[in-house]
C-alpha positions in Angstrom: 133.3 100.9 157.0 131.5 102.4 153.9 133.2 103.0 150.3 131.7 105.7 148.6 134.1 105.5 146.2 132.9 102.4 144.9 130.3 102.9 141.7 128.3 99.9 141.0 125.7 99.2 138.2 123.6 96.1 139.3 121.0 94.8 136.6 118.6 93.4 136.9 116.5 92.2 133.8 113.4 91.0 135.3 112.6 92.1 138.5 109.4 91.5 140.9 107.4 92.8 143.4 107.6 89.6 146.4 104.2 88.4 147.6 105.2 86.9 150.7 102.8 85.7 153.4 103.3 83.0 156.6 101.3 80.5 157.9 101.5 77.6 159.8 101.1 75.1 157.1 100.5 75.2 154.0 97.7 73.1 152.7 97.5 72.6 148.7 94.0 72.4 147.1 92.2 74.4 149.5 92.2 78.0 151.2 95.0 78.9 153.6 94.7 82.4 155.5 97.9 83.6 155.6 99.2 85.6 159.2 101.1 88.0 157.9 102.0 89.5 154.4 104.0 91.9 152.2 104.7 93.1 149.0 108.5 94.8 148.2 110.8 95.5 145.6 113.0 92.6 144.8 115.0 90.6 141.9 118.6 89.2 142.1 119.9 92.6 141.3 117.7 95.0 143.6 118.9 92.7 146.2 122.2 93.2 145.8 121.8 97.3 145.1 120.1 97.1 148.4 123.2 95.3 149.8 125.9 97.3 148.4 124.0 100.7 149.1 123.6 99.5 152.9 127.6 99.4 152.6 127.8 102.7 151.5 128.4 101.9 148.2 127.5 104.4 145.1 125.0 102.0 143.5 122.7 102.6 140.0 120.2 100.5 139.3 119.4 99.6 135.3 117.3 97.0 133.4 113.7 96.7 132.4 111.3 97.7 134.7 107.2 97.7 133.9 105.9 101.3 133.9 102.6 100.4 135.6 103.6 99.5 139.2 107.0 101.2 139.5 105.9 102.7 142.4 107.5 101.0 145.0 110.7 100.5 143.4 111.0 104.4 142.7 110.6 104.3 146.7 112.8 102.1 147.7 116.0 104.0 145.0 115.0 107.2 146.8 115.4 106.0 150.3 118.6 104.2 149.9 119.8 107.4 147.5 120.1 104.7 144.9 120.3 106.0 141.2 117.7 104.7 138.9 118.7 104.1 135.5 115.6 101.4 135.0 114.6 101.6 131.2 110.6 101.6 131.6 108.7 99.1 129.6 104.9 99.0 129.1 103.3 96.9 131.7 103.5 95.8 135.0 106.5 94.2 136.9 105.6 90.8 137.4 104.8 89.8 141.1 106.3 86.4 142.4 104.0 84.7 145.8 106.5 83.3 148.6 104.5 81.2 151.0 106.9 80.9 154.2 105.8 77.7 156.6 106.2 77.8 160.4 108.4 75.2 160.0 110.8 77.2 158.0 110.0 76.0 154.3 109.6 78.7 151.6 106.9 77.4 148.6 107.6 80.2 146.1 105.3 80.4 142.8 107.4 82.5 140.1 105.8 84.3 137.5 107.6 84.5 134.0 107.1 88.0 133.6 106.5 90.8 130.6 107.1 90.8 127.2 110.1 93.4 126.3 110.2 94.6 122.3 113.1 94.9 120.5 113.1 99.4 120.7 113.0 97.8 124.7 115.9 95.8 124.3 117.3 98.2 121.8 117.1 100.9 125.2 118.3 99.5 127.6 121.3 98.8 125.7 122.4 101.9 125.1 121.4 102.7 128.8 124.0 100.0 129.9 127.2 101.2 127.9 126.5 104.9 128.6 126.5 103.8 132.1 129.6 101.4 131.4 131.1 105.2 130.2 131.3 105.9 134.2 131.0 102.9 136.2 133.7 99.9 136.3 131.6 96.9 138.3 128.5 95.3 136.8 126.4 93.4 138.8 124.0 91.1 136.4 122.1 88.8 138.3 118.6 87.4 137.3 116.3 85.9 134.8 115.8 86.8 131.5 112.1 88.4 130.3 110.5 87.2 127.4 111.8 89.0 124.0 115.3 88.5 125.4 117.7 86.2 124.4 120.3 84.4 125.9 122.8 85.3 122.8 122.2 88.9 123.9 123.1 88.5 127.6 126.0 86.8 126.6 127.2 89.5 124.3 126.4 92.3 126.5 128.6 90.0 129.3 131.7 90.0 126.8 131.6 93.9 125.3 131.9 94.9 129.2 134.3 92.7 129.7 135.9 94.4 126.8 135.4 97.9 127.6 137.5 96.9 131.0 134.7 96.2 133.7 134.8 93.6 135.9 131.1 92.2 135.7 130.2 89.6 138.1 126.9 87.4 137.1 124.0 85.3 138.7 121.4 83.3 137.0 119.8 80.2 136.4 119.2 77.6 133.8 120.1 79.1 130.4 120.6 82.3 130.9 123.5 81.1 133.9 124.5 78.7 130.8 124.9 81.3 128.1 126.5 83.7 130.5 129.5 81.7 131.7 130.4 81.1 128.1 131.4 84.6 128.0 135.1 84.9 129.6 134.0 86.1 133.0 137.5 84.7 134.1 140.7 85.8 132.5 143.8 84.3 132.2 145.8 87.3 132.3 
């Protein structure tokens, strides 16, 4: 059953291009030859804009997305008929290396990322409520880049809230902190 109704924005602030490769075993502190590999389009948000658009759902993708290797992404939006709001930043998308073991374990070796500037920031806000003019569900899920603070994520969480969306949010450590201090759930 698809819902094409259904208008979704998922960001996703700092995104990655996955590195993953399998082997038997991995052995630290010498050379492994991996049997397989590939690199794809991924972050907490693309992940779930993958998802959703899979469903059927109308999905747009925004946040901050290195210019440089964009490549892929653009791709993948274009196959899925995802709509790609992605504010491009100078740079490249950082890549993150999963090593997946025979036995099942993952080892994965995160990168922190690029360096947004403040005209960044100052884009991809206005990006975000001129999507907010059209859209009703926000999807933020993620880390934060560098040049972002968690004050910010927080206040972008609460002025959708106020605007009447129903944003739903995944992170970690103090981004996921800062975030659930904003009134994701209200009493009304």
């Amino acid at each position: 059953m698809t819902n094409t109704n259904l208008k979704v924005v998922t960001v996703t602030l700092n995104p990655a291009l996955d590195l993953t490769g399998s082997l038997d075993a991995l052995n630290t502190g010498t050379v492994n030859v991996m049997q397989t590999g590939s690199l794809h389009p991924a972050g907490k948000g693309i992940n779930v804009a993958k998802v959703l658009a899979e469903l059927g759902a109308n999905v747009t993708v925004t946040g901050l997305l290195g210019e440089n290797n964009q490549d892929a992404y653009v791709a993948l939006f274009k196959s899925l008929n995802i709509n790609d709001c992605f504010v491009r930043v100078n740079g490249d998308t950082r890549i993150n290396v999963k090593v997946v073991e025979k036995s099942g374990q993952v080892s994965d070796l995160n990168f922190p990322g690029i360096s947004i500037t403040e005209d960044d920031i100052k884009r991809f806000e206005k990006q975000l409520f001129n999507l907010a003019n059209t859209h009703d569900v926000f999807v933020i899920a993620g880390s934060l880049p560098k040049g972002l603070t968690t004050t910010q994520l927080k206040n972008w969480i609460e002025n959708l809230q106020k605007a009447g969306k129903k944003v739903f949010f995944d992170s970690s450590n103090a981004a996921l902190s800062a975030g659930i201090k904003a009134p994701l759930f209200n009493k009304t």
